[in-house]
Structures are given as C-alpha cells and as structure tokens.
N, CA, C and O of each residue as an XYZ file, in Angstrom:
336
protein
N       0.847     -1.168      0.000
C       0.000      0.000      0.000
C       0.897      1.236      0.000
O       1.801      1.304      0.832
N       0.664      2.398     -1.047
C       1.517      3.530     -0.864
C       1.454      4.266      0.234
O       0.394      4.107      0.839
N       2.388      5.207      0.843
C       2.287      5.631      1.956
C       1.470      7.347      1.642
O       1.708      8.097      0.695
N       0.501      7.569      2.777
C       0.289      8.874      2.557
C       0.950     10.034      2.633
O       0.521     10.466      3.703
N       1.676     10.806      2.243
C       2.506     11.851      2.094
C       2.263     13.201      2.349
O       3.089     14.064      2.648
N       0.540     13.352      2.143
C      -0.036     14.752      2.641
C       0.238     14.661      4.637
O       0.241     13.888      5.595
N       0.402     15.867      4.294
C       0.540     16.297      5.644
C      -1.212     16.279      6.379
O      -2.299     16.548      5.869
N      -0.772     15.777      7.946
C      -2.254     15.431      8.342
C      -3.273     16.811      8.290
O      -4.475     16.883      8.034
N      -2.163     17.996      8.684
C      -3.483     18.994      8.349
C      -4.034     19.518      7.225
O      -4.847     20.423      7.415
N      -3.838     19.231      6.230
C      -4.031     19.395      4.747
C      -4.977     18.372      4.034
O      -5.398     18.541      2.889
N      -5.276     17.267      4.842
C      -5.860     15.909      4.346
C      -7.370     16.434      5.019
O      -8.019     15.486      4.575
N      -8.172     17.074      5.601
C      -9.584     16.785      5.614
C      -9.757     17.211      7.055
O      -8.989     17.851      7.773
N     -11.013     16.676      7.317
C     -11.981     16.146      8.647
C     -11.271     14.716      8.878
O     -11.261     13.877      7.977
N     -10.718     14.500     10.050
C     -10.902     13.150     10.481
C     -12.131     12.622     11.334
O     -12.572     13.237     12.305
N     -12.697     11.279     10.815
C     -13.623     10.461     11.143
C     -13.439      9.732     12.014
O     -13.313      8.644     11.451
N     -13.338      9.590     12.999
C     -13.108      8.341     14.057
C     -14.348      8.086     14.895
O     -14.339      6.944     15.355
N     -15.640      8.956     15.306
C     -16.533      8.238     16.154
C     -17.683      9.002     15.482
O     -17.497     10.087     14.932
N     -18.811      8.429     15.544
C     -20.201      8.901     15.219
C     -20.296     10.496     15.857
O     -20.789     11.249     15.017
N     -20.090     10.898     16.602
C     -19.954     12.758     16.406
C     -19.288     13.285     15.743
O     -19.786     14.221     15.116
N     -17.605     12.920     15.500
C     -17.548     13.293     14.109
C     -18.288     13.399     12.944
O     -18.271     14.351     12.164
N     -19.174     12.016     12.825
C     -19.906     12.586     11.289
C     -20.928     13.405     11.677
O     -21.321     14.188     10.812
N     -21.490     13.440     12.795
C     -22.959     14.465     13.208
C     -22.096     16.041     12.951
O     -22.434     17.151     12.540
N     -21.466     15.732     13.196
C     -20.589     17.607     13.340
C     -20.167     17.835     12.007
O     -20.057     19.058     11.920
N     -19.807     17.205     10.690
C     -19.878     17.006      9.718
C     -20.874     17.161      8.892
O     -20.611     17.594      7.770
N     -22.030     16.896      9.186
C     -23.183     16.477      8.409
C     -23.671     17.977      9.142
O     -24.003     18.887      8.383
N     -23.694     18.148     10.298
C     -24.385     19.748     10.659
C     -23.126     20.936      9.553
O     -23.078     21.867      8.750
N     -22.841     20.584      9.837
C     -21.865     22.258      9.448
C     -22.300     22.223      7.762
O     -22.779     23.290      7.376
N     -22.187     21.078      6.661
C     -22.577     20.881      5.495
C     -24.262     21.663      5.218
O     -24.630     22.469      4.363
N     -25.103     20.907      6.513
C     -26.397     21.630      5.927
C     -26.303     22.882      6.607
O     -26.791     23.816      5.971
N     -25.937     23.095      7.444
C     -25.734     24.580      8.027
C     -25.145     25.530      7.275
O     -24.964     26.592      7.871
N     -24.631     25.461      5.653
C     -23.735     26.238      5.357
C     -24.969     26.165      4.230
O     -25.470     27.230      3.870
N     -25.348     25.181      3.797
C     -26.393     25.305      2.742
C     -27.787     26.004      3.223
O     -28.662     26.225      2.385
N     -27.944     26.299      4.405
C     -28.917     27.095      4.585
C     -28.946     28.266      5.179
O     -29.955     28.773      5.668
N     -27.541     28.875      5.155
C     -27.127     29.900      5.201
C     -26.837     30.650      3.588
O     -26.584     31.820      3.301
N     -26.932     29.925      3.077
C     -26.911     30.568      1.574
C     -28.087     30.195      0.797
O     -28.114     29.996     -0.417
N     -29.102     30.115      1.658
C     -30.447     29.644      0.581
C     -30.216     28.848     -0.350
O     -30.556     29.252     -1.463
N     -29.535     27.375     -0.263
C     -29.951     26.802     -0.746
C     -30.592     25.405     -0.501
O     -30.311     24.414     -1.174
N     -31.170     25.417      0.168
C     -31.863     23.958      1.050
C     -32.529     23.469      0.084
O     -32.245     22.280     -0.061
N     -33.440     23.912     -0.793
C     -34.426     23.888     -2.031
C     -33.701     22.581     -2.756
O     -33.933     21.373     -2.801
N     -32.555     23.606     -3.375
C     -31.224     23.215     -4.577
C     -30.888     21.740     -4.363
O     -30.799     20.776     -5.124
N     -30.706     21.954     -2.795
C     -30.003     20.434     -2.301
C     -30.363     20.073     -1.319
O     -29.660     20.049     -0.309
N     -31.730     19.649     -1.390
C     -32.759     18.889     -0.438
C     -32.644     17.260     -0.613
O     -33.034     16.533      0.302
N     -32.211     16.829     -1.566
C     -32.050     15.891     -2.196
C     -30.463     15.107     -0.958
O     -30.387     13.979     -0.471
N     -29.829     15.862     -0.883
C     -28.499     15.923     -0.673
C     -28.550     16.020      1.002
O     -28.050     15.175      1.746
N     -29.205     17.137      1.404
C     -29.703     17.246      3.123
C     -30.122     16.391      3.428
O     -29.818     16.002      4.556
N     -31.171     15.496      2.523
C     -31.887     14.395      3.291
C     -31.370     13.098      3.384
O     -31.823     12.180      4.067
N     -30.188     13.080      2.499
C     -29.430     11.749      3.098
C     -28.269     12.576      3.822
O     -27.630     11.939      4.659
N     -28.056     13.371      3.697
C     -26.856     13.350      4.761
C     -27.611     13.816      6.297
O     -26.814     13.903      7.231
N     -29.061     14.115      6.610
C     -29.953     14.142      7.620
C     -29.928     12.144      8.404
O     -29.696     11.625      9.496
N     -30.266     11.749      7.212
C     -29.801     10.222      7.337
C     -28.301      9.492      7.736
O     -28.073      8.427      8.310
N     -27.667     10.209      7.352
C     -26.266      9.922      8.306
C     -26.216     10.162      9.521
O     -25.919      9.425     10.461
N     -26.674     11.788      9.471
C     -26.894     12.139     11.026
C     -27.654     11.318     11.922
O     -27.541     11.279     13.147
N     -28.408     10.693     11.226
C     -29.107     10.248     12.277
C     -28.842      8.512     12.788
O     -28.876      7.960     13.887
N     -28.608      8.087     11.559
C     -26.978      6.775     11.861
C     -26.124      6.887     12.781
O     -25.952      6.012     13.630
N     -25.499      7.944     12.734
C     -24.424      8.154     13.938
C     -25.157      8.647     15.345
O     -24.816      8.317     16.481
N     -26.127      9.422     15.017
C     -26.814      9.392     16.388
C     -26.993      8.074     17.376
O     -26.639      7.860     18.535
N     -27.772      7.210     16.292
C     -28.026      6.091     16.787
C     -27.089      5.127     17.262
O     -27.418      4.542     18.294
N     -25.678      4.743     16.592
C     -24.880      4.194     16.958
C     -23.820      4.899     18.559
O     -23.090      4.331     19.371
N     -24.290      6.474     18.367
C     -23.862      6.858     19.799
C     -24.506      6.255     21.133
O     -24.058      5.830     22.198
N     -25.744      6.417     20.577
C     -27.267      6.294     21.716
C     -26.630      4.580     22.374
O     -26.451      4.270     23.552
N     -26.371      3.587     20.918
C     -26.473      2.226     21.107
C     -25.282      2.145     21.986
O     -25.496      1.757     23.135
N     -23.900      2.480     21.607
C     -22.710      2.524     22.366
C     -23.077      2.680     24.235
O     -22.591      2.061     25.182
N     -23.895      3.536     24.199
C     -24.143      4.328     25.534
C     -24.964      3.158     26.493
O     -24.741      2.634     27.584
N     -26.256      3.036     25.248
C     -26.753      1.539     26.174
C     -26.107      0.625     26.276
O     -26.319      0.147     27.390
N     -25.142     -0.145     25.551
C     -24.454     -1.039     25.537
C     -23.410     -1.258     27.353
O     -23.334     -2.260     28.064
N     -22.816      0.062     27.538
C     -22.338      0.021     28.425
C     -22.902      0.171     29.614
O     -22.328     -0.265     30.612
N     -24.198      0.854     29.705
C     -25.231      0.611     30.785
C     -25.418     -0.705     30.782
O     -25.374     -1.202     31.907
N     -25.599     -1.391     29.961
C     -26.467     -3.044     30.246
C     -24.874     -3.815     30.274
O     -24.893     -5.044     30.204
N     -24.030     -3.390     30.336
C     -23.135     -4.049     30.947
C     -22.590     -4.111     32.268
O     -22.106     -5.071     32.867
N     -22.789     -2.666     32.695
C     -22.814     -2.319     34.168
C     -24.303     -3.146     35.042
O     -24.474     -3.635     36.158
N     -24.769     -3.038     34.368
C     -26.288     -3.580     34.913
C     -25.771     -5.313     34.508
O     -26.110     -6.007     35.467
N     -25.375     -5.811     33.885
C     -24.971     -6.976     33.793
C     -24.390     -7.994     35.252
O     -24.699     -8.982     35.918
N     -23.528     -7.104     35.151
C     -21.689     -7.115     35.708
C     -22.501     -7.061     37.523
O     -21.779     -7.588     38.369
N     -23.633     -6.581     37.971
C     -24.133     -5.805     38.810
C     -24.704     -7.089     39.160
O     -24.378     -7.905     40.022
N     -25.511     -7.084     38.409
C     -26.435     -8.478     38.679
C     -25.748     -9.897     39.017
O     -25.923    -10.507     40.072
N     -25.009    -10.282     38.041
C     -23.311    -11.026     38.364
C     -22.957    -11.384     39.921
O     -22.770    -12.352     40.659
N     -22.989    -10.008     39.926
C     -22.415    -10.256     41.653
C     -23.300    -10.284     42.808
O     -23.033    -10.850     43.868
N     -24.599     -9.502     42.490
C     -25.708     -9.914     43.869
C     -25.800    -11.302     43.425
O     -26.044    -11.907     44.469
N     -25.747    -12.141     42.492
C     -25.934    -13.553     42.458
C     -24.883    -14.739     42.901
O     -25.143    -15.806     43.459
N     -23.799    -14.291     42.539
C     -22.923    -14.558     43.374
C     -22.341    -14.260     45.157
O     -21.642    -14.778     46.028
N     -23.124    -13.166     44.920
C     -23.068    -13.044     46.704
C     -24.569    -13.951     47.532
O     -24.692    -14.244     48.721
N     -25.464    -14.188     46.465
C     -26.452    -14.816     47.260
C     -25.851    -16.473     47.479
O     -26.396    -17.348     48.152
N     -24.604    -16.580     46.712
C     -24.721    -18.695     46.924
C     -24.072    -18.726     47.820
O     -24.209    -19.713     48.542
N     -23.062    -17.687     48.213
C     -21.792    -17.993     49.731
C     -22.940    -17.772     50.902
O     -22.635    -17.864     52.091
C-alpha cells in the first residue's frame, strides 16, 4: 500500500466516532442554509440528515451497551453473593 505523504493537516476532517460525522453532516447543511440553498439540495440534506441520524443512533447504542453491561456485571455479583 503507498504511503500517505499529505501532511495530516491538509488531508480533511478526520472520522473516528459517530460525532464526528454528526458535526460534519451539521456544518454541510448549516452552510447550505445559510446561503439559501436547502431547495437546490434537499435531495443531498436528506441523506446526509440520514447519516446524522446513523451516527446518532450508533452513539445512543454505544451508551446503552455500556449501561447493560454495568447492569450486567451488577447483577453477576448480587448472584454470586447470594450462593456464599
């Protein structure tokens, strides 16, 4: 694989967790409806509204995930403290 050569601040937005793309996907339609054109590229807002809301969801899921593991992990041990 060739190596990348651009310098990291010259290469973009980096992507690494689902708020990255929400903060991404806001500033894109936020700039298009600051210049009137939501109309133009409604087409375009409404899937990238659909990303936003992908990454929402995979935040939300992350979040429960680690609640029902704490709640897991919790339960675990009042059950184990009930057999001694």
């Amino acid at each position: 694989m060739s190596e990348n050569n651009i310098p990291k601040s010259t290469r973009g937005v980096t992507l690494r967790e689902p708020k990255d793309v929400r903060r991404v996907c806001q500033r894109i339609v936020s700039r298009a409806f600051q210049q009137n054109e939501e109309l133009a590229f409604s087409g375009r807002i409404a899937q990238l509204m659909g990303c936003w809301l992908r990454a929402f969801e995979l935040e939300k899921l992350a979040d429960i995930e680690k609640r029902l593991a704490v709640l897991e992990q919790a339960q675990e041990q009042d059950r184990d403290r009930g057999r001694t």
